[in-house]
N, CA, C and O atoms as a printed pandas DataFrame, in Angstrom:
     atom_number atom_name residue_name chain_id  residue_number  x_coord  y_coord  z_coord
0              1         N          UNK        A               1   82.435  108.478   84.439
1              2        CA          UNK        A               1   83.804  107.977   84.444
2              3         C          UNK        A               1   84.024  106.994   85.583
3              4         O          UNK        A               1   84.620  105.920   85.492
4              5         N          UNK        A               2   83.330  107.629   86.914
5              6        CA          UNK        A               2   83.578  106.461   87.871
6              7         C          UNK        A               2   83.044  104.852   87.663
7              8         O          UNK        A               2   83.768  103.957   88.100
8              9         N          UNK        A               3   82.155  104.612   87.194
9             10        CA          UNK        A               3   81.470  103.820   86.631
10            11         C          UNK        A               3   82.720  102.926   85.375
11            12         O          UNK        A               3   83.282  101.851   85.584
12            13         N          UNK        A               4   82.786  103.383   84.727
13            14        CA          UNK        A               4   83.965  102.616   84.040
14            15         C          UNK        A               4   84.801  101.931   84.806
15            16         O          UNK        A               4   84.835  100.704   84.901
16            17         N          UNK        A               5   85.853  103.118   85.659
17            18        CA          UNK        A               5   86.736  102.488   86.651
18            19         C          UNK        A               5   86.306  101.487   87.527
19            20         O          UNK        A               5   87.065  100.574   87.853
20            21         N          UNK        A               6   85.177  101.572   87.931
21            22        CA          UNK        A               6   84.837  100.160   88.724
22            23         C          UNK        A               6   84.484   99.095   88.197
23            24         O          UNK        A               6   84.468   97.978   88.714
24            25         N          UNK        A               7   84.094   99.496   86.819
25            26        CA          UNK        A               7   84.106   98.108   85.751
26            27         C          UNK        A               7   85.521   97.704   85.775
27            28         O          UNK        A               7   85.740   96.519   86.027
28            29         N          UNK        A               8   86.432   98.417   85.577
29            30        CA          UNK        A               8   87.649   97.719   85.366
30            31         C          UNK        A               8   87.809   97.469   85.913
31            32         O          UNK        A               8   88.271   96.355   85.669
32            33         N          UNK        A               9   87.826   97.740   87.352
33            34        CA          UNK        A               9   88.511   96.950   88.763
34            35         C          UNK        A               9   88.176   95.823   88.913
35            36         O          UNK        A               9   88.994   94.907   88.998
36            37         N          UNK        A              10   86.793   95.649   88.983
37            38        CA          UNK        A              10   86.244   94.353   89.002
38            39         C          UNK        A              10   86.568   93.338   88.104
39            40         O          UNK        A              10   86.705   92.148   88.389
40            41         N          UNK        A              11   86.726   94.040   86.617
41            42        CA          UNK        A              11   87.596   93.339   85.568
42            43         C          UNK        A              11   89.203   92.796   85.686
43            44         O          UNK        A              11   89.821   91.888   85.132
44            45         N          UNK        A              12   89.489   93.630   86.504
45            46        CA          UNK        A              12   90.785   93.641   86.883
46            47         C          UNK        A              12   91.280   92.410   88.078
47            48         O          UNK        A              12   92.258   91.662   88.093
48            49         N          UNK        A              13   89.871   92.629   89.255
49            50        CA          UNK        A              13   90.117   91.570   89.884
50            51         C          UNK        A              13   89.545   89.905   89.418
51            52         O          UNK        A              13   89.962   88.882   89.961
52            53         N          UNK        A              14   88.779   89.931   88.590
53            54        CA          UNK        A              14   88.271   88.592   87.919
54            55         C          UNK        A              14   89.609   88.054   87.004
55            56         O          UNK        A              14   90.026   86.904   87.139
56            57         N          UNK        A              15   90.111   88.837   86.241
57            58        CA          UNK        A              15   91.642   88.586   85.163
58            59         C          UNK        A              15   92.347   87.722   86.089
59            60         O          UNK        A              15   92.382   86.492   86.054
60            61         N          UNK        A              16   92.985   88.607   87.039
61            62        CA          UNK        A              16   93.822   88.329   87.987
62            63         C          UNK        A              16   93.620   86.863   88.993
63            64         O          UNK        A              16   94.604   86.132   89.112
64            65         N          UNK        A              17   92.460   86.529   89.614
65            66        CA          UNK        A              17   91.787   85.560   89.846
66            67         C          UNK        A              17   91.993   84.117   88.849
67            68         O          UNK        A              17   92.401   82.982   89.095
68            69         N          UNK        A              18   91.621   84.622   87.943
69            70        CA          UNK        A              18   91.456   83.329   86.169
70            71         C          UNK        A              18   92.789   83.140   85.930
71            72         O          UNK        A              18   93.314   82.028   85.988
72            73         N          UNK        A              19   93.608   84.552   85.561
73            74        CA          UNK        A              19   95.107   83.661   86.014
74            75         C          UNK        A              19   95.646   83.135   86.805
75            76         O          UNK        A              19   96.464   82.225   86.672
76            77         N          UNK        A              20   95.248   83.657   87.812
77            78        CA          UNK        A              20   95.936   82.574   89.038
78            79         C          UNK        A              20   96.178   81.494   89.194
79            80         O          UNK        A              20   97.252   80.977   89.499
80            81         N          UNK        A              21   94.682   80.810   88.895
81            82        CA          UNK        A              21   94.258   79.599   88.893
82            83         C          UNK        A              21   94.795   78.807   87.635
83            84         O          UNK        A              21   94.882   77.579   87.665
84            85         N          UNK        A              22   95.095   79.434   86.705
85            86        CA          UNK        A              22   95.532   78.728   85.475
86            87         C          UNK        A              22   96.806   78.445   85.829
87            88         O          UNK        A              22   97.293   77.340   85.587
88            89         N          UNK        A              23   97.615   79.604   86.561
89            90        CA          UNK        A              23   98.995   79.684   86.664
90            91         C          UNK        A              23   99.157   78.433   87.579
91            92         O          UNK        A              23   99.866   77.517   87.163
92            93         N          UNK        A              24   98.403   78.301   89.095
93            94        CA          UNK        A              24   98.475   77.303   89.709
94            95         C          UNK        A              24   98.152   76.160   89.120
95            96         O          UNK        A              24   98.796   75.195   89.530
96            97         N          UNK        A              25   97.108   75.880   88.022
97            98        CA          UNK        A              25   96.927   74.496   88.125
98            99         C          UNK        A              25   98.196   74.037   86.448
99           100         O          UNK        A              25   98.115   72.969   85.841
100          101         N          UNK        A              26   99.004   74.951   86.163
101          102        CA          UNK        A              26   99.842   74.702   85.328
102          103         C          UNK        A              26   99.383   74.780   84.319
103          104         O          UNK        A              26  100.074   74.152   83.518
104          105         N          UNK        A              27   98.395   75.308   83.787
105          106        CA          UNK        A              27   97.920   75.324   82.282
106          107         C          UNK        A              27   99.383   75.172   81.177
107          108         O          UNK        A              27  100.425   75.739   81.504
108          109         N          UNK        A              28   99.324   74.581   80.240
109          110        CA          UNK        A              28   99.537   74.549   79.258
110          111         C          UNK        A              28  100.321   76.052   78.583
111          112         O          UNK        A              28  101.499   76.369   78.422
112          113         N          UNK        A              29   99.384   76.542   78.385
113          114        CA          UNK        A              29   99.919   77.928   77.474
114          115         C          UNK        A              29  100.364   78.631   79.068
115          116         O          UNK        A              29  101.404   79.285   79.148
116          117         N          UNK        A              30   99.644   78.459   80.058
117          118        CA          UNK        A              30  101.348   79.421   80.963
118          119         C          UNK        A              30  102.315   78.726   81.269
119          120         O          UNK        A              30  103.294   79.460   81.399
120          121         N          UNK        A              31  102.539   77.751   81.442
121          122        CA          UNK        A              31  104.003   77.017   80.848
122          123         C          UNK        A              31  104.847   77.577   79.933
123          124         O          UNK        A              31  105.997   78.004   80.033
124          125         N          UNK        A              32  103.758   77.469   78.643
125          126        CA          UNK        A              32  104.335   77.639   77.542
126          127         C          UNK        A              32  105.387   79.235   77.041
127          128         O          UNK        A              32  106.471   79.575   76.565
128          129         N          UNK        A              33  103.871   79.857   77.672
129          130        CA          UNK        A              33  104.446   81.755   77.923
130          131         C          UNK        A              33  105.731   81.625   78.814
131          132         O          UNK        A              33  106.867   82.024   78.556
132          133         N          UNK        A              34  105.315   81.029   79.820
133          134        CA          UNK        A              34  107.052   81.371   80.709
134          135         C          UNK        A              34  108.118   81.127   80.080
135          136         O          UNK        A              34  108.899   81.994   79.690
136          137         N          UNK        A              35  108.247   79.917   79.923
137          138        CA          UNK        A              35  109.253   79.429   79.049
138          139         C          UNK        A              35  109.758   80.544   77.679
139          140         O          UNK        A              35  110.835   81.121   77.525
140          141         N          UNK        A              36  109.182   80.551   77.278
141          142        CA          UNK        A              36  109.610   81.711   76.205
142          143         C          UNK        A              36  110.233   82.967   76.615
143          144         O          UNK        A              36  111.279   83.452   76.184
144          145         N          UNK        A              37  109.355   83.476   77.609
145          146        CA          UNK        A              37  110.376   84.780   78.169
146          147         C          UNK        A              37  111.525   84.334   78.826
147          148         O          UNK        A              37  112.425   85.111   79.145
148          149         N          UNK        A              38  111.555   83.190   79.038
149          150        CA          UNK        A              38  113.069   82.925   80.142
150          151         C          UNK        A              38  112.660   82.796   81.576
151          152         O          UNK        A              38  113.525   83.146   82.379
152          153         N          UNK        A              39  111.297   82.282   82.169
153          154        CA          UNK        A              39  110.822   82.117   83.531
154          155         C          UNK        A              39  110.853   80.394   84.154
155          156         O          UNK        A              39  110.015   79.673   83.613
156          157         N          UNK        A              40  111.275   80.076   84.660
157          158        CA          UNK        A              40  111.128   78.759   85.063
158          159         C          UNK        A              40  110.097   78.322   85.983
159          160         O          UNK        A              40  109.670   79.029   86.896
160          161         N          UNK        A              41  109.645   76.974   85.691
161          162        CA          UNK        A              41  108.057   76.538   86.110
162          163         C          UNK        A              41  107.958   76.993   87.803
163          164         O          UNK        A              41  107.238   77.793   88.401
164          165         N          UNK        A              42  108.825   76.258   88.146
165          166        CA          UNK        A              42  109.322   76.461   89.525
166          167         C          UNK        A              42  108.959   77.978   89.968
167          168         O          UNK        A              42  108.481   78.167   91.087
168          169         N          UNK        A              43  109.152   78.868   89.232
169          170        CA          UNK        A              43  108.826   80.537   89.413
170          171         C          UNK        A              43  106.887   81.082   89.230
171          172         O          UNK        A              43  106.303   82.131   89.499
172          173         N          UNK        A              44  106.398   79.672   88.616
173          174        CA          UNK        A              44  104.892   80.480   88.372
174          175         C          UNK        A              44  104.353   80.275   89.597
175          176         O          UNK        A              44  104.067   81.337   90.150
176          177         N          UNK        A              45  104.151   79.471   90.117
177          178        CA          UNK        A              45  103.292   79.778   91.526
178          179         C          UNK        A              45  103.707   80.627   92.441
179          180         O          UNK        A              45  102.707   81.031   93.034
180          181         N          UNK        A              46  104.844   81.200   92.945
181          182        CA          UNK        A              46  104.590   82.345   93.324
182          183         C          UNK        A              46  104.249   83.848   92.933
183          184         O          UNK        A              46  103.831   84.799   93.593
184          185         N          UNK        A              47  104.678   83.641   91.267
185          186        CA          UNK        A              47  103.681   84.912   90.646
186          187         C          UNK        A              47  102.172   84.677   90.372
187          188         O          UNK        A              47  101.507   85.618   89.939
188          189         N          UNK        A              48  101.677   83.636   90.570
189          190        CA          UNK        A              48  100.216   83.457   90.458
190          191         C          UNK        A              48   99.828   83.662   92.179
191          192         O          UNK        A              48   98.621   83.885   92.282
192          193         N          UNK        A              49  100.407   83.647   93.294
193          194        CA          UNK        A              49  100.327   84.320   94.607
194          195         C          UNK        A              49  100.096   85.552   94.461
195          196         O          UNK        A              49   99.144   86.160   94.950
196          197         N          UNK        A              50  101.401   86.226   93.424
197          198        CA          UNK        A              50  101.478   87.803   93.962
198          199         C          UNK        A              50  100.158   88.195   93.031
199          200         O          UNK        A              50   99.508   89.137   93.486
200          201         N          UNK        A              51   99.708   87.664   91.902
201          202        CA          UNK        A              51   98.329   87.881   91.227
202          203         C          UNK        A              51   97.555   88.176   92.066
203          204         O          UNK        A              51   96.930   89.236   92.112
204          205         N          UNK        A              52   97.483   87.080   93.007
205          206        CA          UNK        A              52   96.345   86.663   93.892
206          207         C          UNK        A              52   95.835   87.637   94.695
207          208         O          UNK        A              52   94.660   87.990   94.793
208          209         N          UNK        A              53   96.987   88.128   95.375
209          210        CA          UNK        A              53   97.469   88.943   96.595
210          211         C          UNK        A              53   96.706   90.017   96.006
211          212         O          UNK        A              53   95.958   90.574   96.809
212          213         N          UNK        A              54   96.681   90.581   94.510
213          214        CA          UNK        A              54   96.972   91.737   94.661
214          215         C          UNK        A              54   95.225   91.650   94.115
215          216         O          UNK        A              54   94.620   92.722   94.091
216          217         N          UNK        A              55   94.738   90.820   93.842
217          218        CA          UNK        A              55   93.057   90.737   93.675
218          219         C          UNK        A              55   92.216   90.563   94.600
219          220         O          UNK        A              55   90.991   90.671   94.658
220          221         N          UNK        A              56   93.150   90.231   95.447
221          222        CA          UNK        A              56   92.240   90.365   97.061
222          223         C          UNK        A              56   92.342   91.641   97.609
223          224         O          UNK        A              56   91.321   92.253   97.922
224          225         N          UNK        A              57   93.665   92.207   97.793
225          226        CA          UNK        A              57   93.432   93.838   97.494
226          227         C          UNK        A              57   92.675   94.462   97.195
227          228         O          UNK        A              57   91.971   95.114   97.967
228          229         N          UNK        A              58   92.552   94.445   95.414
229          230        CA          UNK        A              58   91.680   95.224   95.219
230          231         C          UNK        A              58   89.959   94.588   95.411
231          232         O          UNK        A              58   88.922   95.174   95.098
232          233         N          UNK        A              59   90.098   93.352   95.964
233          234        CA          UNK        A              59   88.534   93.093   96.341
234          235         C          UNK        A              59   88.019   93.847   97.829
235          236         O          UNK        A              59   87.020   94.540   98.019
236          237         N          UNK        A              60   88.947   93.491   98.655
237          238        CA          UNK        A              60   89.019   94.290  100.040
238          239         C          UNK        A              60   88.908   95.652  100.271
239          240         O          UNK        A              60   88.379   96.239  101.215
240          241         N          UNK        A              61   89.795   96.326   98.733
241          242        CA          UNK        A              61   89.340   97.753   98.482
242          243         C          UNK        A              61   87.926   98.545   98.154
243          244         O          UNK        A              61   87.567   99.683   98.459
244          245         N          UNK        A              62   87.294   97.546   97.448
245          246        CA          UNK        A              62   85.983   97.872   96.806
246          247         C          UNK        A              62   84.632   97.424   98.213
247          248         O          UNK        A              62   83.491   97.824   98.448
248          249         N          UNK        A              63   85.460   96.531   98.783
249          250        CA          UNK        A              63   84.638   96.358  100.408
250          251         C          UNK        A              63   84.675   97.501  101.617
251          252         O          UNK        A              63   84.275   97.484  102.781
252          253         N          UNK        A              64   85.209   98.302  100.962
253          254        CA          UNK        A              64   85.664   99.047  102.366
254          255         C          UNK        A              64   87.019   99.923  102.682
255          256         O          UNK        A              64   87.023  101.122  102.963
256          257         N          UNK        A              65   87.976   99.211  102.595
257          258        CA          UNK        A              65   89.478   99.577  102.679
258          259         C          UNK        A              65   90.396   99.930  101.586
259          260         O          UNK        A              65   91.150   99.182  100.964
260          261         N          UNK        A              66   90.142  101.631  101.412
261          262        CA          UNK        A              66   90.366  101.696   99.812
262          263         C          UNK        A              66   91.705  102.018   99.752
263          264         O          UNK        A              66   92.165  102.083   98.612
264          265         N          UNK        A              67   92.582  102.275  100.824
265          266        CA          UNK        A              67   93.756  102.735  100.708
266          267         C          UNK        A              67   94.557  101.015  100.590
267          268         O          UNK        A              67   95.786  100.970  100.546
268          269         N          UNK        A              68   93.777   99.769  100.550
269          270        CA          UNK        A              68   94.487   98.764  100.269
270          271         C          UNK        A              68   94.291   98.477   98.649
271          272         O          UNK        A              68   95.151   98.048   97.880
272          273         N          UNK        A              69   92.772   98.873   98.313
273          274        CA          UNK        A              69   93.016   98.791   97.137
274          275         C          UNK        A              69   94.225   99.567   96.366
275          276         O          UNK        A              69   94.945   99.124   95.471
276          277         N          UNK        A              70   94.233  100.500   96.808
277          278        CA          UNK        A              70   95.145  101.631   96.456
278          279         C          UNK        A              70   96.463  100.757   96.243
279          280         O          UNK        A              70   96.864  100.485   95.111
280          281         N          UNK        A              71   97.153  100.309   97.478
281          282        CA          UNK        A              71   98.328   99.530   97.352
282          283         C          UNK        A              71   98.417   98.649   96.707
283          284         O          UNK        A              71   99.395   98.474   95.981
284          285         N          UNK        A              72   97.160   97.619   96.802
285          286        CA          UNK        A              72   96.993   96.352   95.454
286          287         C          UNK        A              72   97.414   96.726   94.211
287          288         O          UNK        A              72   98.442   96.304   93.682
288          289         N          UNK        A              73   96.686   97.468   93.751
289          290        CA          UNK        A              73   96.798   98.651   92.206
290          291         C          UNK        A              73   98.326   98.814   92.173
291          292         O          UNK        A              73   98.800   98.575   91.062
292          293         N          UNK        A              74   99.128   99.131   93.032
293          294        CA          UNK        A              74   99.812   99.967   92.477
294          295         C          UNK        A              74  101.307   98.546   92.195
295          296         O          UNK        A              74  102.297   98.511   91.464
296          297         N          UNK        A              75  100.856   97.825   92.972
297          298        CA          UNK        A              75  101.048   95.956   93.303
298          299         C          UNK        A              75  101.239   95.544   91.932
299          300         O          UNK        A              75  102.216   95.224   91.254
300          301         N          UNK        A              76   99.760   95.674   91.701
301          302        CA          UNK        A              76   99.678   95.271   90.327
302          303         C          UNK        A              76  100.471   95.751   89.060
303          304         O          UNK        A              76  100.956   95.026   88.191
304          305         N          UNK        A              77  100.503   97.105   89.131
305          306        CA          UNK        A              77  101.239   98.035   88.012
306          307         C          UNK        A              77  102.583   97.464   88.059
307          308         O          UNK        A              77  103.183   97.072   87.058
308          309         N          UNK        A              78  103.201   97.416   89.684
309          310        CA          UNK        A              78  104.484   96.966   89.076
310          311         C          UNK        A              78  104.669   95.475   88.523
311          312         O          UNK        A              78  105.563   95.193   87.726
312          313         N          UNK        A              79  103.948   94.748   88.907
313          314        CA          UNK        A              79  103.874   93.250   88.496
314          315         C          UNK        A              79  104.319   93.210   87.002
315          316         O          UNK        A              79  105.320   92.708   86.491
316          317         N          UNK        A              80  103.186   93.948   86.413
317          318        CA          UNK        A              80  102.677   93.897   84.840
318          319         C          UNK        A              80  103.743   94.585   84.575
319          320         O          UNK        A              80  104.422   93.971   83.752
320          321         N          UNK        A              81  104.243   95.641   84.906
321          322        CA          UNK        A              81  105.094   96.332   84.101
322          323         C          UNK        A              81  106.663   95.356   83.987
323          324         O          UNK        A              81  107.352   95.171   82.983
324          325         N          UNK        A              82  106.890   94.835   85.452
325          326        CA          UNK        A              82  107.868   93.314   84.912
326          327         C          UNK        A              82  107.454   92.766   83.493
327          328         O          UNK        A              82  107.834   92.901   82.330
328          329         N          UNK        A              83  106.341   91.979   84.284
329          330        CA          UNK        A              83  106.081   91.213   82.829
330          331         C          UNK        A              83  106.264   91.315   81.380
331          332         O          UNK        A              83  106.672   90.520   80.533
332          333         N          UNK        A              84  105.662   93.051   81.323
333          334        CA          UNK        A              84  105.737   93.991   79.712
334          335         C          UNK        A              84  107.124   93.872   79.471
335          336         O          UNK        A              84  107.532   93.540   78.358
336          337         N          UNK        A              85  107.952   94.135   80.498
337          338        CA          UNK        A              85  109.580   94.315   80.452
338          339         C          UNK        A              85  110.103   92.795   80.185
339          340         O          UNK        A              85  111.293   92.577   79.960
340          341         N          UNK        A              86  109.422   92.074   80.213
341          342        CA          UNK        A              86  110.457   90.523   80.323
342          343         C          UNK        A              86  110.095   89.838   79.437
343          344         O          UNK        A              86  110.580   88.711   79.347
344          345         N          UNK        A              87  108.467   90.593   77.847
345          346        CA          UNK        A              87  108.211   90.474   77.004
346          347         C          UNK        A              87  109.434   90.688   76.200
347          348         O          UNK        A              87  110.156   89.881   75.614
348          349         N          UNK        A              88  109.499   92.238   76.338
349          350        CA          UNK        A              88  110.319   93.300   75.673
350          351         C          UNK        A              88  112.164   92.358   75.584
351          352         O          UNK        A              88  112.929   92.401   74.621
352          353         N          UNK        A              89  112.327   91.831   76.525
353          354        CA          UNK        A              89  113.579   91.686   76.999
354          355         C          UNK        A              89  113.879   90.227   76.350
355          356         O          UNK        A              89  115.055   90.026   76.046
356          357         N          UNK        A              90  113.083   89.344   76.142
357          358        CA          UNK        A              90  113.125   88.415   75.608
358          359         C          UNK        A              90  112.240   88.498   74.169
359          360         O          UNK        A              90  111.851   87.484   73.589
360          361         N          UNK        A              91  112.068   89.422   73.846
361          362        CA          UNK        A              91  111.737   89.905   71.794
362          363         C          UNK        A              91  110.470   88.536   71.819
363          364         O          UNK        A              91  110.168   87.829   70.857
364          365         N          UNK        A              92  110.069   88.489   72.810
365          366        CA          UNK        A              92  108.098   87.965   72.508
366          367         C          UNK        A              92  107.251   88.840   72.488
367          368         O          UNK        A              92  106.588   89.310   73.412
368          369         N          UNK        A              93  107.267   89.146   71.085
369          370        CA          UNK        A              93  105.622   90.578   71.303
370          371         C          UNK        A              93  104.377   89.780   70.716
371          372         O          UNK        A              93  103.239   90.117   71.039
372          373         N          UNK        A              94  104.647   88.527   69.693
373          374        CA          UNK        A              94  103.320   88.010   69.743
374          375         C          UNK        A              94  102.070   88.008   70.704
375          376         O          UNK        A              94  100.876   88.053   70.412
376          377         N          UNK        A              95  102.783   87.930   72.130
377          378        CA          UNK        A              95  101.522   87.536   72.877
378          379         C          UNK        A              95  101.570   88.659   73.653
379          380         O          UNK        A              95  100.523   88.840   74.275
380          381         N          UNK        A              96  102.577   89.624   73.865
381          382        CA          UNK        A              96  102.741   91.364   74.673
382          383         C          UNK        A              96  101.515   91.520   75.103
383          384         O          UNK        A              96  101.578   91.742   76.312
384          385         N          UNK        A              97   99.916   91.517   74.559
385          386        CA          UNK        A              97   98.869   91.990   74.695
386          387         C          UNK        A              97   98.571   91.306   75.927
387          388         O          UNK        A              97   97.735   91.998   76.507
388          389         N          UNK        A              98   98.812   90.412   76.523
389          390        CA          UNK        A              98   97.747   89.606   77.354
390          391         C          UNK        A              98   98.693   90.777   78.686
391          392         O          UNK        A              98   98.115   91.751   79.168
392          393         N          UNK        A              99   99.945   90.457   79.014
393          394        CA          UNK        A              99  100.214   91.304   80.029
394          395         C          UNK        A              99   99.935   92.985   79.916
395          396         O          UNK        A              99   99.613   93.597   80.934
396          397         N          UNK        A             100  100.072   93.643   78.693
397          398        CA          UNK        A             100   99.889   95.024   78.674
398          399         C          UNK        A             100   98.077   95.062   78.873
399          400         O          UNK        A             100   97.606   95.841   79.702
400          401         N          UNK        A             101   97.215   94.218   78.096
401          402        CA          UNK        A             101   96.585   94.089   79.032
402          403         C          UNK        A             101   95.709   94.349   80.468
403          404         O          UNK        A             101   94.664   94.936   80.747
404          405         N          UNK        A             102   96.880   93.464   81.329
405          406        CA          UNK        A             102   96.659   93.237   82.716
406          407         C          UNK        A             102   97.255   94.583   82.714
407          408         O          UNK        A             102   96.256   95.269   82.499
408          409         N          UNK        A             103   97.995   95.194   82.790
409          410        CA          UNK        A             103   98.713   96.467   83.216
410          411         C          UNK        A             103   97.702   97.605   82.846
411          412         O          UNK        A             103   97.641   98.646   83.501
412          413         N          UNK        A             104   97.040   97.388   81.932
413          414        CA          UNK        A             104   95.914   98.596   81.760
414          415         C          UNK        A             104   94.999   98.439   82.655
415          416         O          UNK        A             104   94.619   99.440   83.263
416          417         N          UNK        A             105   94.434   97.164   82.949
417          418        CA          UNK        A             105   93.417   97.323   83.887
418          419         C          UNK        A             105   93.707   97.583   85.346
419          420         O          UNK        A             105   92.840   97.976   86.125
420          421         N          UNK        A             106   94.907   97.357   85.671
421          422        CA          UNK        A             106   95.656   97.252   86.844
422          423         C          UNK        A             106   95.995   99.191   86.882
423          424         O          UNK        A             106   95.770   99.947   87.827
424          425         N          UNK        A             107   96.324   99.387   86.116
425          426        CA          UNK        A             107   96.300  101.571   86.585
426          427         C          UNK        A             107   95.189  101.755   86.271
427          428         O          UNK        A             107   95.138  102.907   86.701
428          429         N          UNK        A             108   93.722  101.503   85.664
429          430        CA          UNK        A             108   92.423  101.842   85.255
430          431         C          UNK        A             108   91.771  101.611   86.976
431          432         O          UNK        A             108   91.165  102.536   87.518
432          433         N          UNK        A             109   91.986  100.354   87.646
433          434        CA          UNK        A             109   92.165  100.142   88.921
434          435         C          UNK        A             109   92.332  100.850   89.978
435          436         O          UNK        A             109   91.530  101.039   90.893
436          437         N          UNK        A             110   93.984  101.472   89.777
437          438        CA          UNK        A             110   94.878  102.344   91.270
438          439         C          UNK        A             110   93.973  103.408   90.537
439          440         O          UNK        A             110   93.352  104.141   91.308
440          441         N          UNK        A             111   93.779  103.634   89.142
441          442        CA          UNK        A             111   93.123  105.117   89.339
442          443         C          UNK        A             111   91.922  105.245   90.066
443          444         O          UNK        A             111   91.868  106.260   90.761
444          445         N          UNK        A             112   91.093  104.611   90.094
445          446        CA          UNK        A             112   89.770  104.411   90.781
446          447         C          UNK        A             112   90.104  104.538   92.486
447          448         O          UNK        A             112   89.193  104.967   93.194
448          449         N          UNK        A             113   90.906  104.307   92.875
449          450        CA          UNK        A             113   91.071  103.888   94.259
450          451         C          UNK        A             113   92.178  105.178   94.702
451          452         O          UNK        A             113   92.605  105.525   95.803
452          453         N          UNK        A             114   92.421  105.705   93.302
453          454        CA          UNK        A             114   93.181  106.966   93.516
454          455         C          UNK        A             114   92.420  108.110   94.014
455          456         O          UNK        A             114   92.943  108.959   94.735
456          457         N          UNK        A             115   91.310  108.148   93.681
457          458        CA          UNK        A             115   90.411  109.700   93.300
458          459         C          UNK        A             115   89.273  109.602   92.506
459          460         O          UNK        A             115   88.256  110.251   92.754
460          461         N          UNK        A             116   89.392  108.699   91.405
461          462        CA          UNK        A             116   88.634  108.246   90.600
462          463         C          UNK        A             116   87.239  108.162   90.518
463          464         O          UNK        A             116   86.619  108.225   89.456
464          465         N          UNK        A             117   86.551  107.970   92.040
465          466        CA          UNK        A             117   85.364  107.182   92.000
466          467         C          UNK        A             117   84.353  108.078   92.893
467          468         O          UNK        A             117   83.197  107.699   93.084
């Protein structure tokens, strides 16, 4: 089981990373996603920060300092669980999967750094 969880983490911190960078360099379809839930452009680079933030976390966690991973994780959960909520809130479930998603790997994550491993 531990073995999984650190697949995901690592999965978790590579996701998080790839969005970032998409989010920062303005991709196209995250434009496009914001806009639909009701997020303005102006608003993605600092959620592609708090991405960031929270993948260095859990990279720093898996180095050594697990009670940061711990906090990253749990960083993360609430992030995603916005996001799931601002799917929900604006009736876009076409694309729901990409953040529920991130939110699975993101508690597959805090669990690892919980006890998990």
């Amino acid at each position: 089981m531990s073995s999984v969880l650190f697949i995901a983490t690592v999965g978790c911190v590579v996701a998080n990373v790839l969005i970032a960078v998409a989010d920062y360099a303005r991709a196209p379809f995250v434009l496009a996603n914001s806009a639909e839930v009701g997020l303005t452009p102006t608003a993605v680079p600092y959620l592609a920060t708090l991405k960031l933030a929270g993948a260095v976390g859990l990279l720093i966690g898996l180095f050594g300092v697990p009670w940061l991973g711990l906090a990253a994780g749990v960083g993360l959960i609430a992030f995603f669980v916005g996001a799931v909520l601002a799917h929900v809130r604006a009736r876009v479930f076409h694309n729901i999967a990409f953040p529920g998603g991130f939110l699975l790997l993101a508690v597959a994550a805090t669990v690892y750094f919980a006890g998990g491993r």
